[in-house]
PLY file of the C-alpha trace (Angstrom):
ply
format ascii 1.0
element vertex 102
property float x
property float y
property float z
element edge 101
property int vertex1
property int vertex2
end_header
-3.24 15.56 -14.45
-4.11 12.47 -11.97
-7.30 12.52 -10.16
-5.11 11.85 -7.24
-1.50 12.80 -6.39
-1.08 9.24 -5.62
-2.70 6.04 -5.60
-1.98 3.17 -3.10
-2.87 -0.22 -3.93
-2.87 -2.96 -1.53
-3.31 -6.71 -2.67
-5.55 -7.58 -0.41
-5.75 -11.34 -2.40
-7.25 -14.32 -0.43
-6.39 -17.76 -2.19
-8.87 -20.25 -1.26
-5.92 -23.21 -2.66
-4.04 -22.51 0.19
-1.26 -20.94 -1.60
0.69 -17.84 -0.34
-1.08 -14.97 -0.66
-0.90 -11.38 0.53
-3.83 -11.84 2.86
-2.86 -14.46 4.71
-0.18 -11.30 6.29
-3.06 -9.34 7.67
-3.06 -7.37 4.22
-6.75 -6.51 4.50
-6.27 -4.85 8.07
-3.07 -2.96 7.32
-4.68 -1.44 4.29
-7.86 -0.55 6.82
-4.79 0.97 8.75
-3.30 2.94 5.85
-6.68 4.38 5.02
-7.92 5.54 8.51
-4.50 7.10 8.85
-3.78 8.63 5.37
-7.44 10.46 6.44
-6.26 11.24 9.63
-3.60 12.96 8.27
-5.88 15.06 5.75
-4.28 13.24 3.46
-7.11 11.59 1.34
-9.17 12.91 -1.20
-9.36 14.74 -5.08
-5.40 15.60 -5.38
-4.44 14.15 -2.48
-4.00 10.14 -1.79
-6.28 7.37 -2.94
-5.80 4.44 -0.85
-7.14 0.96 -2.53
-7.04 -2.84 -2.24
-6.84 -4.65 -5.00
-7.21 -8.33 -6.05
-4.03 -9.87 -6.73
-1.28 -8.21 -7.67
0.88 -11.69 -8.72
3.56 -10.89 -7.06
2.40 -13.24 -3.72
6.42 -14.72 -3.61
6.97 -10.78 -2.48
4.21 -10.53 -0.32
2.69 -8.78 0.99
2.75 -6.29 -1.22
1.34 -2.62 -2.58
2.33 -0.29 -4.98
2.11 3.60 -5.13
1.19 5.22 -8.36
1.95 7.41 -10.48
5.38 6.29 -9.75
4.55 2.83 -9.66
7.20 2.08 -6.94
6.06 -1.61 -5.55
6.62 -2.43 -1.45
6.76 -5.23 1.08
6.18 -4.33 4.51
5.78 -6.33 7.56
3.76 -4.01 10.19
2.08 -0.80 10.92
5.73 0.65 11.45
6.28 0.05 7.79
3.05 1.54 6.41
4.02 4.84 8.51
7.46 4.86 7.01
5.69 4.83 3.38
3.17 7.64 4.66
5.47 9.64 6.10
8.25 9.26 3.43
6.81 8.77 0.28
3.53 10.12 -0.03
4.38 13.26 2.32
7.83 13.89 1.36
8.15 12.40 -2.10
10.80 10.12 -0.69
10.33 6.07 -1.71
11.74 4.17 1.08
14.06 2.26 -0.76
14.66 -0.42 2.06
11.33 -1.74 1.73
11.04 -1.60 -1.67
10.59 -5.05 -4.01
0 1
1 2
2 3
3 4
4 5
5 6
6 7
7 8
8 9
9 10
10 11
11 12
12 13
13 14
14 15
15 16
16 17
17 18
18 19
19 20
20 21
21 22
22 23
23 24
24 25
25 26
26 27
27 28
28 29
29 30
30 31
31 32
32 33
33 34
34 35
35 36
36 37
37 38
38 39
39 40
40 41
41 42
42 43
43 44
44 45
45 46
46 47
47 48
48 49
49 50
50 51
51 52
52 53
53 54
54 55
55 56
56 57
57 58
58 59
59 60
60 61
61 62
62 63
63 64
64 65
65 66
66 67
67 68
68 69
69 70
70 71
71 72
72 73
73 74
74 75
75 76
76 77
77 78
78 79
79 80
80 81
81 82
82 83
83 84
84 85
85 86
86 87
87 88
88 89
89 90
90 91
91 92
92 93
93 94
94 95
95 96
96 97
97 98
98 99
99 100
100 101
């Protein structure tokens, strides 16, 4: 069994080219979002939800981006609205929300 009952990785990649990149769409915040709010929700911990950033993901024509595993169902999103739509969803109610799905 999984450490965690899922894992949430957010590409939190900053491209110092100047190329598109998930951070230049507030990626680093939302995930700070995702992660006070998973805890709020007594979500987070052993068995629970892991939430992550992660370098990137090279998928930055998508972005931004994350991806929940086990399932390793990939997301865009655009605000906080859409992060609480994947909390409430998919990692409460086992429900991907397929319209923000990539």
């Amino acid at each position: 069994m999984s450490h965690y009952r899922h894992h949430v990785f957010f590409c939190c990649n900053q491209r110092e080219s100047g190329a598109a990149c998930c951070n230049d769409h507030g990626a680093s915040e939302v995930r700070d979002y995702a992660k006070k709010r998973v805890k709020a929700l007594g979500l987070s911990g052993e068995g629970k939800v892991r939430v992550n950033m992660a370098g990137c993901l090279d998928r930055c024509e998508l972005g931004p981006v994350l991806v929940v595993y086990p399932e390793a169902v990939w997301y865009t999103y655009v605000d906080r609205g859409d992060i609480d739509e994947i909390i409430d969803e998919h990692l409460l109610n086992g429900r991907p929300v397929e319209r923000l799905r990539v």
